[in-house]
C-alpha positions as CSV (number, residue, x, y, z in Angstrom):
1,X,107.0,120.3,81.9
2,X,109.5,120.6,79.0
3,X,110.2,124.0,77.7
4,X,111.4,125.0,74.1
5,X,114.2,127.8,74.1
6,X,112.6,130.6,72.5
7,X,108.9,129.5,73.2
8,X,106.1,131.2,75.8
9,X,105.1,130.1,78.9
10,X,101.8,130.2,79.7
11,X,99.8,130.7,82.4
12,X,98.1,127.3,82.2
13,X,101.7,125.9,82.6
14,X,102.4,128.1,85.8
15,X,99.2,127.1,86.6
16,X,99.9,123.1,86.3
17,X,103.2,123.5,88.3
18,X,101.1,124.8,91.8
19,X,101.4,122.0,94.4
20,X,97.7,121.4,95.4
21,X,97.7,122.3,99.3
22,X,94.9,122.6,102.0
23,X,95.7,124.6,105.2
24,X,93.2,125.1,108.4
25,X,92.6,128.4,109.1
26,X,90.0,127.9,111.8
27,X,89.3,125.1,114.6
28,X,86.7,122.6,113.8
29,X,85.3,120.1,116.7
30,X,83.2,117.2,117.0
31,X,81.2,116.2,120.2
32,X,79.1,113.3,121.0
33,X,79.7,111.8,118.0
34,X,81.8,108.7,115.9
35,X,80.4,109.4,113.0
36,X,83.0,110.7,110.4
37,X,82.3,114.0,109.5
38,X,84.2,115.7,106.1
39,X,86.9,118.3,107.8
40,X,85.8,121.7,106.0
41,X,89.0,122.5,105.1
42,X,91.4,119.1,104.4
43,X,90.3,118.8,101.0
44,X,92.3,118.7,97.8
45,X,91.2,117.9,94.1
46,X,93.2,115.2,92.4
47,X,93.2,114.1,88.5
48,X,91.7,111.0,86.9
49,X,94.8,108.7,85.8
50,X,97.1,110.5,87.9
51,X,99.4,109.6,90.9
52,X,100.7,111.9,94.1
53,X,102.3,111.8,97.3
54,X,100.4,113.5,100.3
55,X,101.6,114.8,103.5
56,X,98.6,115.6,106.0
57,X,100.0,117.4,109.6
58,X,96.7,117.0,111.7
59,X,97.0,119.0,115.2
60,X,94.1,118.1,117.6
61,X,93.1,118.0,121.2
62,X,90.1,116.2,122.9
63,X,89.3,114.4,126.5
64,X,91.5,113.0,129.1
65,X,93.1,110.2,127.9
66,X,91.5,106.8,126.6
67,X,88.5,108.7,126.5
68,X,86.9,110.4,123.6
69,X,89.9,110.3,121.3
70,X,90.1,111.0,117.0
71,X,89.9,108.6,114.4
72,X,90.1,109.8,110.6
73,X,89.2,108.4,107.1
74,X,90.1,109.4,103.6
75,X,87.1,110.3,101.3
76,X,88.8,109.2,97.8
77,X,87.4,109.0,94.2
78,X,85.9,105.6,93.2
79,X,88.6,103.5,92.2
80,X,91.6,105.6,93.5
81,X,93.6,103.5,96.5
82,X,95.9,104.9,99.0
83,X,98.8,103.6,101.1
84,X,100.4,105.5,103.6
85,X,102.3,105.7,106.7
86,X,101.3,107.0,109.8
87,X,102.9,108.8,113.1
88,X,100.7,109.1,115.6
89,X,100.0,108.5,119.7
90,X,97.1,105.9,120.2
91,X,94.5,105.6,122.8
92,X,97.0,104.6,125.6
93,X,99.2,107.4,123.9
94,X,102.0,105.2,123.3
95,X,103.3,106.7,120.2
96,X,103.0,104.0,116.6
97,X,104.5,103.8,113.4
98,X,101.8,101.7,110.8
99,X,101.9,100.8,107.7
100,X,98.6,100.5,106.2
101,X,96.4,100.2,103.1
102,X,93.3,101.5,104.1
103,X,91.4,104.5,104.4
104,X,91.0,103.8,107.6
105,X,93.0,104.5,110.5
106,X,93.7,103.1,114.2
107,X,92.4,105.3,116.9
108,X,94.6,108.4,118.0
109,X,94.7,109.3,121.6
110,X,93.4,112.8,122.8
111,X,95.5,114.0,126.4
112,X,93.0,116.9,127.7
113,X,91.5,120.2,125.8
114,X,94.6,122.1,127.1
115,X,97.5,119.4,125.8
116,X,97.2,119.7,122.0
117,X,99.1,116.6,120.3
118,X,99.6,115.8,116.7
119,X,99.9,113.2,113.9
120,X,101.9,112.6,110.3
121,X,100.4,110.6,107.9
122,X,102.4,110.6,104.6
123,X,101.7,108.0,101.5
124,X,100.5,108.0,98.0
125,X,97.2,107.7,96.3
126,X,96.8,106.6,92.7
127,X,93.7,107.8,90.8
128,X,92.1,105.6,88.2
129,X,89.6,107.3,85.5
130,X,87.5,108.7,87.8
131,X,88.8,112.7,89.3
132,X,87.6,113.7,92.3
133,X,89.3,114.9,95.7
134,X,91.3,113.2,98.7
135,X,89.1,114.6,101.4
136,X,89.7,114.0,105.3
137,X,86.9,112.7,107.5
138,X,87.2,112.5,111.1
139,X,84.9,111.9,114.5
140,X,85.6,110.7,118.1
141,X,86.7,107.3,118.4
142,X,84.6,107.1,121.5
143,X,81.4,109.2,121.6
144,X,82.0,112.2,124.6
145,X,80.6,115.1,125.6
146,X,83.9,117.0,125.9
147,X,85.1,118.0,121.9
148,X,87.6,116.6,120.1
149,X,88.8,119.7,117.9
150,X,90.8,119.5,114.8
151,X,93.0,122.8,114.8
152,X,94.0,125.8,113.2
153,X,97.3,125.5,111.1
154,X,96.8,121.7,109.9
155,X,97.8,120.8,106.8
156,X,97.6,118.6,103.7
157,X,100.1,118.8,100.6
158,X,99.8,117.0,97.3
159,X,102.5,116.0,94.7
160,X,102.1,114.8,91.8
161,X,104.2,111.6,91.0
162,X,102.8,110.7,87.6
């Protein structure tokens, strides 16, 4: 945004400046169950035509080890596509670096209710002519009776790159 000296600023321009964020402010788990489920919180609108950067921090525990586990989707507009990069311990919890262009991630390993772990998934997602909002959707990767909980203080930040 490009202001004249001498001219008002708005509070629709303060407005357009605010960097679209989602924090969790309560746990959320998922038993018995792979199918994705939208997180009730992990949810930011996004523009038709537009491009941003988004950072998600996701901090989750589950079952022991190889058992259980998380996997995660992005819920995007029609159209929009994402690429991204991703940090993150999988099922053997050997930690991984990929590169993908997907909505779709690998499995993430889960370490027991009481050892917490976490993941970074940072890329961009460019939105054709249809708005909408990059929603999080996540399960088990292996249905189990013990919960695999997304928790409190998780994040997802949006910047727009346009």
């Amino acid at each position: 945004m490009t202001v004249a000296a001498g001219s008002r600023i708005l509070a629709s321009d303060i407005q357009a400046l605010q960097v679209p964020y989602a924090r969790k402010t309560s746990d959320q788990s998922v038993t018995s169950s792979t199918t994705l489920v939208n997180d009730t919180q992990l949810v930011v609108a996004v523009s038709a035509s537009n491009a941003y950067k988004f950072d998600l921090v996701l901090l989750y525990k589950g079952a022991a080890a190889g058992t259980g586990d998380l996997k995660f989707a992005w819920s995007v507009p029609s159209g929009a596509t994402v690429v991204s990069h991703l940090l993150f311990a999988d099922t053997g919890l050997v930690a991984r670096l990929n590169y993908q262009t997907a909505t779709t991630s690998p499995p993430m390993g889960t370490n027991g209710t009481g050892n917490p772990l976490s993941l970074r998934c940072t890329g961009t997602i460019v939105v054709s002519s249809t708005p909408g909002s990059l929603q999080l959707q996540w399960a088990q990767n292996t249905s189990n009776a013990t919960a695999t909980t997304v928790l409190t203080g998780s994040s997802l930040t949006l910047t727009n790159i346009t």
